[in-house]
N, C-alpha and C positions, 0 to 999 in steps of 0.2 A: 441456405448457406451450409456448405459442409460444416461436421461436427468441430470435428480442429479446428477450423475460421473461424467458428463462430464464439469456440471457446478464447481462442487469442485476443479475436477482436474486442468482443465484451470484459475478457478480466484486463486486456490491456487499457481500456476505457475506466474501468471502474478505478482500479489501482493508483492509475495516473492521476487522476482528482483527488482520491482519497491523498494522496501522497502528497498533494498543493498545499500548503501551509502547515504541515504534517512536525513534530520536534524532530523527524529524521531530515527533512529538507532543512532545516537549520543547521543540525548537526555537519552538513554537507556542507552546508556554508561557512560554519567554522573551521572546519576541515581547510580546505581551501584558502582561506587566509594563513595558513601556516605550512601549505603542502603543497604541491604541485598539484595539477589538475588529474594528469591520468592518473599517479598513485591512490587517488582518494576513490579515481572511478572504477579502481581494479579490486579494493576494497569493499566497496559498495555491491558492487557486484557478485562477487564471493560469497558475501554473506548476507545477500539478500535471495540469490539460488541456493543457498543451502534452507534458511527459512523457508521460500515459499513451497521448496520440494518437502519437507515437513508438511508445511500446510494444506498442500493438495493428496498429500496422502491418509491426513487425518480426513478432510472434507471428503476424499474417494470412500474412503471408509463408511464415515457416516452416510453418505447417498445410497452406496448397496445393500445402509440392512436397515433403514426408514423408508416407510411410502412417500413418496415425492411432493401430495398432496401437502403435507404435515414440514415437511421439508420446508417446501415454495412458502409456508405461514412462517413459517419460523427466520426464514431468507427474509423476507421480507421485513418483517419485524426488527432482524438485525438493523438493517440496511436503514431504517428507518432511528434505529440507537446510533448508529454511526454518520447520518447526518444532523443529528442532536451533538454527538459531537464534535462534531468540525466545527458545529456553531461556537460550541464551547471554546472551541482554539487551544490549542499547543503552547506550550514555553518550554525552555530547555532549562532544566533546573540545575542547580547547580553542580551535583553530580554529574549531569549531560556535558557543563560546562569545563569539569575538572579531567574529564574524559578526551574530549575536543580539543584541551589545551595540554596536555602531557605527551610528550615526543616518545619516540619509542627506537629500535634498532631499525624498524620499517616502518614507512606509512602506509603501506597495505596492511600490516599484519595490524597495525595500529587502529585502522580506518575500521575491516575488518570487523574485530574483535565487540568493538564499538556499535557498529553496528547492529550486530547481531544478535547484544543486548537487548539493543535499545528494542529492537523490533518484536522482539518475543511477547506475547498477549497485546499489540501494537493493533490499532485499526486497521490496516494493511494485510496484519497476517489474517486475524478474523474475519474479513472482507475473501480473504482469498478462499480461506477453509470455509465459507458460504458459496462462493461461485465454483470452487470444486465440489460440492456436492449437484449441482443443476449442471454441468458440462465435464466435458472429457479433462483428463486430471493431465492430461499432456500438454494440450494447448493452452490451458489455465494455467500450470509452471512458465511456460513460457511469459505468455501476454503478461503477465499480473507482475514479471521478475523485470521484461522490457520493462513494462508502465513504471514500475518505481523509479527503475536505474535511469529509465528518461525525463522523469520528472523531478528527479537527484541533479541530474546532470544539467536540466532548462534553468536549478536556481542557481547553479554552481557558474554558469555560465552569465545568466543576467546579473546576479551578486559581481561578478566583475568585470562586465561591460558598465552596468548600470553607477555601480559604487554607490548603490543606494538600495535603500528594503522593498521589494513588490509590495504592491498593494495589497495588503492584508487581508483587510476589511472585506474588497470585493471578492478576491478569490477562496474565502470563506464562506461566503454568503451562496457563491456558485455553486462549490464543491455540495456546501448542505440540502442545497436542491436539486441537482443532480441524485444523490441518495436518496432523496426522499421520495422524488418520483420513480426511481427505479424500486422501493420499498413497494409503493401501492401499486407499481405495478406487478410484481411478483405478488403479494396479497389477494390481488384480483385476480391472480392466474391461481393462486390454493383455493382460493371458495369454488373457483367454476369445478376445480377436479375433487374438490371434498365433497362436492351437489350428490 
C-alpha cells in the first residue's frame, strides 16, 4: 500500500476507535442537544485539524531523530497505555460540562474552543503523535482528523436518531482490544528490528 494510504487508512482506523467513548464524543453530544448539527461539526473540525497538525508535526519530529526500532517499543507500549485506558472510560466532568452548556456569540467558535481544550494531552492526540512517528505526517493529519470528526459525527448523529446512550460497555471493551493488539503487534515488530 502506498505510503499516504497507508498512513490515512491506519491513523484513520486507530483515531476512530480511540475516539468511540472518548469525553470528546460526549462533548459532541452535548453539543448537540443545544446546537445545531453542522455548527457543532464545523467546530469540531477546526479544532481537531488544528490539534492533530500539532500532533503529527511533534510525532514527524520525533520519528527523524529516534531509530524506529526504539520508536516501534515505545509505539507500542503507548498503544498498549491507551487501551488500558479506554477500559478505564471517560466522563465529562464537570467543567467539560459547564463548557458544553454555556452559549456563546457562535457555536463554532463555541464548539471550537472547547474542543480543543478538551483534546490537548487527549488520547487522540497521543495516539496520533505515535502513528506520526511510524508513517507519513500527511496522511496521518488527515486519516487521524477524518477518524475523529467521523466518530464525533456517528455519536452526534445516533444520540439523535437513537435518543438513547450507545452501548458503552461494548464499545469500550472493543476499542481496548483493538489497541492492545495493535500494541503487541507494533512490540513485535521493535524486537524483530532491535535483533
Amino acid at each position: 500500500m502506498d505510503g499516504f494510504l497507508a498512513a490515512l487508512v491506519v491513523s484513520f482506523g486507530v483515531i476512530f476507535v480511540a475516539e468511540l467513548g472518548d469525553k470528546s464524543q460526549l462533548m459532541a453530544l452535548a453539543f448537540a442537544t443545544r446546537y445545531r448539527t453542522m455548527p457543532v461539526l464545523i467546530g469540531i473540525t477546526v479544532a481537531t485539524t488544528v490539534v492533530h497538525l500539532a500532533s503529527v508535526a511533534i510525532g514527524h519530529g520525533l520519528g527523524a531523530t529516534l531509530p524506529t526500532g526504539w520508536i516501534s517499543l515505545l509505539a507500542g507500549l503507548a498503544f498498549l497505555g491507551f487501551g488500558a485506558w479506554t477500559l478505564r472510560g471517560d466522563r465529562l466532568t464537570e467543567d467539560d460540562e459547564r463548557r458544553a452548556a454555556r452559549g456563546g456569540r457562535s457555536a463554532v467558535i463555541t464548539v471550537g474552543v472547547a474542543f480543543f481544550l478538551a483534546e490537548l494531552g487527549d488520547k487522540t492526540m497521543l495516539a496520533t503523535i505515535t502513528l506520526a512517528t511510524q508513517y507519513g505526517w500527511f496522511g496521518t493529519w488527515i486519516g487521524s482528523t477524518i477518524g475523529m470528526v467521523a466518530a464525533d459525527a456517528l455519536a452526534i448523529v445516533a444520540g439523535r436518531l437513537l435518543g438513547r446512550k450507545l452501548p458503552e460497555r461494548t464499545i469500550r471493551y472493543g476499542a481496548a482490544t483493538l489497541f492492545a493488539v495493535s500494541g503487541v503487534w507494533l512490540i513485535v515488530d521493535a524486537v524483530t528490528q532491535l535483533r
